[in-house]
LOVEXMI-460542 format. One record per residue (C-alpha): x negated, y, z negated; residue in one letter. Coordinates in Angstrom, 3 decimals, decimal comma. Layout:
<tikes>
<u=X	v=Y	w=Z	rest=A>
...
</tikes>
This chain:
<tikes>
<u=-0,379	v=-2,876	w=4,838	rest=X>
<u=-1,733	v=-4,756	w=1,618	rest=X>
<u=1,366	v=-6,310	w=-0,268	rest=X>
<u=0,381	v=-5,874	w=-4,466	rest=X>
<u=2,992	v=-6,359	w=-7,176	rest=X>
<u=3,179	v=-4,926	w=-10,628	rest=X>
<u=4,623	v=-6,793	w=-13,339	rest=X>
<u=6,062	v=-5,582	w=-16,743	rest=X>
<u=8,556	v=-6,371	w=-19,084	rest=X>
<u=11,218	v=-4,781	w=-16,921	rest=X>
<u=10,549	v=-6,588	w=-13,800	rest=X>
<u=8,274	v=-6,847	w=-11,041	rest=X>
<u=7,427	v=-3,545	w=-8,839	rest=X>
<u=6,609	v=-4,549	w=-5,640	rest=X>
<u=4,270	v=-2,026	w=-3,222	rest=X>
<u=2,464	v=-1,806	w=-0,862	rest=X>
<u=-1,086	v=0,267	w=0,243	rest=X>
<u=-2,533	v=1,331	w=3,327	rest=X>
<u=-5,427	v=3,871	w=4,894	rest=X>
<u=-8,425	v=5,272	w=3,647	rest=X>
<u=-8,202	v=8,699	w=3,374	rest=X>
<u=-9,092	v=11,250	w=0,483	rest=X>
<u=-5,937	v=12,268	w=-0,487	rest=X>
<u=-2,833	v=10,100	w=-1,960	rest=X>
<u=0,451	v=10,329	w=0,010	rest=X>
<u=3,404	v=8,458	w=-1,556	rest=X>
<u=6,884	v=8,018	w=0,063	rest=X>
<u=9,630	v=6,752	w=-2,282	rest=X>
<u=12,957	v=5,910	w=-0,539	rest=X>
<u=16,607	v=6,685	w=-1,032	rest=X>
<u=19,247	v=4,809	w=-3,180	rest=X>
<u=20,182	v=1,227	w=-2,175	rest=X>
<u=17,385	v=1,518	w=0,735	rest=X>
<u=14,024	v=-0,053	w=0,746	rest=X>
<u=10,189	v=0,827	w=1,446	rest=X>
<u=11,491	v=0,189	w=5,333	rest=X>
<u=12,732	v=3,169	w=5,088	rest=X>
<u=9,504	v=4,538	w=5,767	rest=X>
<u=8,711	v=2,199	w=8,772	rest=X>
<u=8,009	v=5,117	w=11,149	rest=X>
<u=5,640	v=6,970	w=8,660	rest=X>
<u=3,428	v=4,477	w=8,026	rest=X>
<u=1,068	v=4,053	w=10,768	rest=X>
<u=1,408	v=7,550	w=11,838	rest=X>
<u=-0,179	v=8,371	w=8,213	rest=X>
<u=-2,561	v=5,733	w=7,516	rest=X>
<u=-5,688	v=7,080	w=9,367	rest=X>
<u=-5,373	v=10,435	w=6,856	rest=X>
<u=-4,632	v=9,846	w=3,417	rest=X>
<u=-4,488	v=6,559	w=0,966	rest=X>
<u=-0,388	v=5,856	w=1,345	rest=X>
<u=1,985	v=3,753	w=-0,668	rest=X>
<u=5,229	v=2,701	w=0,132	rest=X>
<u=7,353	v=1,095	w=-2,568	rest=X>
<u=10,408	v=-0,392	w=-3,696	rest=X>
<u=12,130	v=1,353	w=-6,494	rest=X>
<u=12,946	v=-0,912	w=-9,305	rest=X>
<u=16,041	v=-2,036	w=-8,789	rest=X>
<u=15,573	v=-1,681	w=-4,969	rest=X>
<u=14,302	v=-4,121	w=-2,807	rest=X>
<u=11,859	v=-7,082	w=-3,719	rest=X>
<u=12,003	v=-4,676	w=-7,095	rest=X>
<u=14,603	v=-6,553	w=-8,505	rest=X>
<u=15,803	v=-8,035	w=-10,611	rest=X>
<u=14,634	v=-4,869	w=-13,084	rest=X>
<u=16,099	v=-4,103	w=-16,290	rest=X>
<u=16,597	v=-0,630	w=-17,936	rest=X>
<u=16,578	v=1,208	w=-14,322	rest=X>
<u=16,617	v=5,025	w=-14,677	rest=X>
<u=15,196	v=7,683	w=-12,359	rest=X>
<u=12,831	v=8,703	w=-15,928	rest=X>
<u=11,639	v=5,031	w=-15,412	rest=X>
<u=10,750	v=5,233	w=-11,778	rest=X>
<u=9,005	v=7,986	w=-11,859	rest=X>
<u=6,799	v=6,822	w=-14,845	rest=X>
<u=6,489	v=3,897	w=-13,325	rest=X>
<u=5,257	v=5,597	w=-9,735	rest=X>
<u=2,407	v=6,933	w=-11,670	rest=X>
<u=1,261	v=3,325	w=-13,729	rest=X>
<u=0,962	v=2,352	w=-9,458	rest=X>
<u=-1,234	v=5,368	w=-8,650	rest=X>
<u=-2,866	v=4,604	w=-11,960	rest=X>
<u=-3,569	v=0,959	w=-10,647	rest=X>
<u=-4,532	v=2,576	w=-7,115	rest=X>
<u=-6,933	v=5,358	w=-8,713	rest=X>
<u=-5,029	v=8,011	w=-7,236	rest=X>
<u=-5,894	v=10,780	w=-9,006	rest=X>
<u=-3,601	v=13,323	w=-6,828	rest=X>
<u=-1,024	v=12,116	w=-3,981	rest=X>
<u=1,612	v=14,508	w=-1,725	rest=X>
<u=5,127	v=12,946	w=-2,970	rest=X>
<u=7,452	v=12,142	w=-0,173	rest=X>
<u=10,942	v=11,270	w=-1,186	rest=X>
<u=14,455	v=11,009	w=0,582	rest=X>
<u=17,740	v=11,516	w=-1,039	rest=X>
<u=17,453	v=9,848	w=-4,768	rest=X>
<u=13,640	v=9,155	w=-4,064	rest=X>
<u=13,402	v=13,222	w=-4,080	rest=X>
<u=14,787	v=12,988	w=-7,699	rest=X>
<u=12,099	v=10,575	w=-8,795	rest=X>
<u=9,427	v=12,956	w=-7,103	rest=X>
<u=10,800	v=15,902	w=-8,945	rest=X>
<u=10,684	v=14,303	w=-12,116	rest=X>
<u=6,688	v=13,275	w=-11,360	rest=X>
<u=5,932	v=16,974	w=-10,571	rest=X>
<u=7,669	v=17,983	w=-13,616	rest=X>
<u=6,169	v=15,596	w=-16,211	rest=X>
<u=2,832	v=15,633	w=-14,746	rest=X>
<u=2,260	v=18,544	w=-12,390	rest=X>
<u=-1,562	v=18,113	w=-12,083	rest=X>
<u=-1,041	v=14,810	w=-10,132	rest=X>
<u=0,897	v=16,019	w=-7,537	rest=X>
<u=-0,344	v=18,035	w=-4,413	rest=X>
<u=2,729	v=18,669	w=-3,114	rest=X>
<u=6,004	v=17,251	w=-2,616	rest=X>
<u=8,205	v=16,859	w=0,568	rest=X>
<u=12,104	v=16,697	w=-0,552	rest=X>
<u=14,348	v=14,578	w=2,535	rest=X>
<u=17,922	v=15,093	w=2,411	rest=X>
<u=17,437	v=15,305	w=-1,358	rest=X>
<u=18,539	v=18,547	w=-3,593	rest=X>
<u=17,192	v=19,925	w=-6,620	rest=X>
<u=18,153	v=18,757	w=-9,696	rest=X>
<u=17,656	v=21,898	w=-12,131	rest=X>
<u=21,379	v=22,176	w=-13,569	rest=X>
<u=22,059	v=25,149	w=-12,615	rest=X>
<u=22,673	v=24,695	w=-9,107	rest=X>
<u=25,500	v=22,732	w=-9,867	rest=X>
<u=29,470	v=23,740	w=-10,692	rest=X>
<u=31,254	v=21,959	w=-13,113	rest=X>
<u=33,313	v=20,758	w=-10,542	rest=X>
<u=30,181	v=19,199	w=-8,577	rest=X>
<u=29,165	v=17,489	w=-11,584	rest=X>
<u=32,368	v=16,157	w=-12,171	rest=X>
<u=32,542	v=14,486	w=-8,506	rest=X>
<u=29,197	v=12,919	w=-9,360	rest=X>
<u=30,183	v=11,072	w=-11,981	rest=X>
<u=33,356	v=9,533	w=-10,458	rest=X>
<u=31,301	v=8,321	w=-7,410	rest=X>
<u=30,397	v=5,253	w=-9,015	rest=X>
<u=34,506	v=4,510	w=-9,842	rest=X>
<u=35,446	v=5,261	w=-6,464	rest=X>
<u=32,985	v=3,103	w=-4,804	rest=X>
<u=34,445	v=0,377	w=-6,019	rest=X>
<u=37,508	v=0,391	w=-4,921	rest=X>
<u=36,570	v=-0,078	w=-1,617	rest=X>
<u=36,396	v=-3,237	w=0,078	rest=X>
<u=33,025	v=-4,168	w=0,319	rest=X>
<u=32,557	v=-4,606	w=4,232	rest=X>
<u=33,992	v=-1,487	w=4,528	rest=X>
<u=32,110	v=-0,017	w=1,864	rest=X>
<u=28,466	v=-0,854	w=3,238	rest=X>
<u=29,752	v=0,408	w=7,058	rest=X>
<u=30,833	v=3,691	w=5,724	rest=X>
<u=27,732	v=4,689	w=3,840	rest=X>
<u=25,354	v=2,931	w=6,692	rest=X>
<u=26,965	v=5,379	w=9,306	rest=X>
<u=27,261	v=8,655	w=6,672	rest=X>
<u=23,961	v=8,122	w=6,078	rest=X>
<u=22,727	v=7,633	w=9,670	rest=X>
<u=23,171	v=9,315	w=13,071	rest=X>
<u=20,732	v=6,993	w=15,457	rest=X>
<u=22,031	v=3,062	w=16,186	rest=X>
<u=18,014	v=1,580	w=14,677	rest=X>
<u=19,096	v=3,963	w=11,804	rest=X>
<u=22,246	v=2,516	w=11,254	rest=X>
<u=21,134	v=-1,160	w=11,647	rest=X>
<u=18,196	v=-0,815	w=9,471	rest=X>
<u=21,002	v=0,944	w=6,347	rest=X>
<u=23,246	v=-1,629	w=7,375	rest=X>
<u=21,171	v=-4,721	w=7,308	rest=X>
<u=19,531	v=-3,287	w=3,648	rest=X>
<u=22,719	v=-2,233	w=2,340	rest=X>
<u=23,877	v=-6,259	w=2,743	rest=X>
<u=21,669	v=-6,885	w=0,099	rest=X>
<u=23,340	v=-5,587	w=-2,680	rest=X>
<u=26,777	v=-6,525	w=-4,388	rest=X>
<u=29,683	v=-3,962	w=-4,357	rest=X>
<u=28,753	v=-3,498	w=-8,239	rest=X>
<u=25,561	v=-3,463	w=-7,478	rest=X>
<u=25,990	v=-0,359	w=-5,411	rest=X>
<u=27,668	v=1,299	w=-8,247	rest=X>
<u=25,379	v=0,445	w=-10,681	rest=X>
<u=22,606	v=2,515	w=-8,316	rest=X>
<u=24,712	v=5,905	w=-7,771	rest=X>
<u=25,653	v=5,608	w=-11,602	rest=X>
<u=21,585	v=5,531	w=-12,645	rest=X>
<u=21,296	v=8,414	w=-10,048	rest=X>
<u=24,741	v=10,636	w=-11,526	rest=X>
<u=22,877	v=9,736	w=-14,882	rest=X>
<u=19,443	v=11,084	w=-13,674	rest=X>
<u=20,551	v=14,226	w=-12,734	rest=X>
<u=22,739	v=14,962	w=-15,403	rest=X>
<u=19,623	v=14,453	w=-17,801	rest=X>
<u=17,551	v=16,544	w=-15,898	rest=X>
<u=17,495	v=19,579	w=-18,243	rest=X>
<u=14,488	v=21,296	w=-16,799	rest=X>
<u=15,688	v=25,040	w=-15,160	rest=X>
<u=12,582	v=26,061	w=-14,321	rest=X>
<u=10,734	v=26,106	w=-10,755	rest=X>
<u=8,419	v=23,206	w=-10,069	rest=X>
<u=4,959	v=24,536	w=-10,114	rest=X>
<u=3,996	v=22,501	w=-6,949	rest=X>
<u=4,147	v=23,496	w=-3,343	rest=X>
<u=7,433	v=22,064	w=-1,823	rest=X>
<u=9,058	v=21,241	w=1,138	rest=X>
<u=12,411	v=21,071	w=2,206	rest=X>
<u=13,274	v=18,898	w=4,712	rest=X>
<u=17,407	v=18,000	w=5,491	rest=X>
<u=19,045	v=16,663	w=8,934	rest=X>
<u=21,170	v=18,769	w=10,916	rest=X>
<u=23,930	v=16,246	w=10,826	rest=X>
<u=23,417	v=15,151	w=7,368	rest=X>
<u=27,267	v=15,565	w=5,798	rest=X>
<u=26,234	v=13,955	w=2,433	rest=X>
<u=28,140	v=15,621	w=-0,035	rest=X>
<u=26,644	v=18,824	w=-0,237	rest=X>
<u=22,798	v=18,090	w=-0,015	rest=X>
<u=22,599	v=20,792	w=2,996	rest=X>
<u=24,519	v=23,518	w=0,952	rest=X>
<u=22,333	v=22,378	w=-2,303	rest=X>
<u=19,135	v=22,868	w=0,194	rest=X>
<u=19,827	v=26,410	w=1,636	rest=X>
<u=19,991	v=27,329	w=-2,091	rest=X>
<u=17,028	v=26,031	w=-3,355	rest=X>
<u=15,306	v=27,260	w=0,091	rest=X>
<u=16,551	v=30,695	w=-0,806	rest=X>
<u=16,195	v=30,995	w=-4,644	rest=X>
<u=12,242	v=29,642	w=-4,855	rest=X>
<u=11,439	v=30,985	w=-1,357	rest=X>
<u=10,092	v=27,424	w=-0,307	rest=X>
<u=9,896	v=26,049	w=3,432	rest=X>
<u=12,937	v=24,530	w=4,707	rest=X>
<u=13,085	v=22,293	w=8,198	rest=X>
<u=16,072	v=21,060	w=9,992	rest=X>
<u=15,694	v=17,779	w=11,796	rest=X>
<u=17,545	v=17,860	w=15,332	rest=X>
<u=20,050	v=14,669	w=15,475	rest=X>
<u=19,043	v=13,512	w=12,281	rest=X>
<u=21,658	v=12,808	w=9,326	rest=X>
<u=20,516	v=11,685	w=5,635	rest=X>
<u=17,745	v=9,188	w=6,862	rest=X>
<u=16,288	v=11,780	w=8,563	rest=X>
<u=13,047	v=10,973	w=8,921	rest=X>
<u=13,961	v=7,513	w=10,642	rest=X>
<u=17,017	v=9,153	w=12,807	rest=X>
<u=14,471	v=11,656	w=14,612	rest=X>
<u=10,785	v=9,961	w=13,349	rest=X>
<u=8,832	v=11,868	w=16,060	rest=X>
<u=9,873	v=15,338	w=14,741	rest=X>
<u=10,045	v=14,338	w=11,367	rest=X>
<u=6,502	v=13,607	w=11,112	rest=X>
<u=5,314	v=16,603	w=12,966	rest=X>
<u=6,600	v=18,985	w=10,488	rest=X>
<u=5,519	v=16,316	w=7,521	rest=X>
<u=1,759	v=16,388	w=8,840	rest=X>
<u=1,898	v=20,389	w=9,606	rest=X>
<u=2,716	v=21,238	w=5,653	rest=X>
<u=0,858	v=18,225	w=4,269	rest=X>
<u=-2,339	v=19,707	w=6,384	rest=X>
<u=-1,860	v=23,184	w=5,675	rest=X>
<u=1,109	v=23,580	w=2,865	rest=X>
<u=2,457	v=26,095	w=4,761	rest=X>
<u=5,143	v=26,390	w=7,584	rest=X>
</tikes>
């Protein structure tokens, strides 16, 4: 894969590119991961379709990055495909990265093929209770009163089922400060809550959550938006948030099956 960065006056995006294919295929990762998130997509995708993996701002080699908001990821997901002359890419995005994909579909529709949703929920307000909104916004609060080593551990195995899953969270998770951390699930309580778009996406979607995954309520969330628009919606065997590295092999089967044929 070809390393590029892209510098602005918030900070410098770094990404990288791979493949030849016709079609664009972009995977963005979760909060307080990296593009290694990805690590088992990206040969198995490369021979089809022009790919980019990326770090979020804020994420990664993205940082440091000022004035982080999902609004400004996703804009700033389309100045890369700008840059790459990628007229129309599939969006692939896991937990927050699904957030950032959802707002590209919504602000500009006719750039996006389709878009594959990991462990990630739908962020039109009305799928969520008072109540759930509420226990958003006191994540941030109540990740910081844990200590930090125990902190990093407990997300690293919620978010994980498989040990190279857990390492991988583990060892990217040790990058960031407790407030740090935060700082991230604040931006991504703030996303959400800013949303205000009720309306279905006009693109094809897919719906992808583990069978393990006990994040909150992103399975329950799932089922509902499965059921209300009538999209596709795949359970991973042994897989938890990170689905798509926790079971890679059947995560990528069902991810080349709709991105071939939209359909399942």
């Amino acid at each position: 894969m070809e390393h590029k960065i892209r510098s602005e006056k918030h900070g410098s995006v770094h990404y990288w590119v791979d493949g030849a294919g016709e079609e664009g295929l972009v995977f963005t990762h979760g909060a307080t991961m990296d593009h290694g998130l990805f690590q088992y997509q990206a040969a198995f995708f490369a021979e089809r379709y022009r790919m980019i993996l990326w770090d979020v701002p804020g994420h990664g080699r993205s940082r440091p990055y000022d004035q982080f908001s999902l609004q400004q990821a996703a804009d700033e997901l389309v100045r890369i495909m700008d840059v790459e002359g990628i007229q129309k890419a599939h969006l692939v995005g896991q937990s927050m990265g699904g957030y950032i994909s959802q707002i590209v579909a919504r602000d500009h529709p006719h750039r996006v093929i389709s878009l594959t949703a990991v462990d990630s929920s739908p962020m039109q307000p009305s799928y969520y209770s008072a109540l759930d909104t509420w226990l958003l916004s006191i994540t941030p609060a109540l990740l910081r009163l844990y200590p930090y080593q125990t902190l990093i551990k407990t997300i690293a195995n919620g978010i994980a089922s498989q040990e190279r899953s857990r390492a991988y969270a583990l060892e990217t998770l040790q990058t960031y400060s407790k407030s740090e951390i935060a700082a991230i699930m604040d931006v991504v309580y703030q996303g959400v809550k800013s949303y205000g778009y009720d309306s279905a996406l006009s693109v094809p979607i897919l719906i992808v959550v583990g069978e393990a995954d006990r994040t909150g309520k992103v399975q329950t969330y799932c089922r509902q938006w499965a059921q209300r628009e009538k999209r596709p919606l795949q359970m991973i065997a042994g897989a938890s948030h990170n689905a798509n590295m926790d079971n890679p092999e059947a995560f990528n089967r069902v991810l080349d099956t709709f991105l071939r044929h939209r359909v399942l």
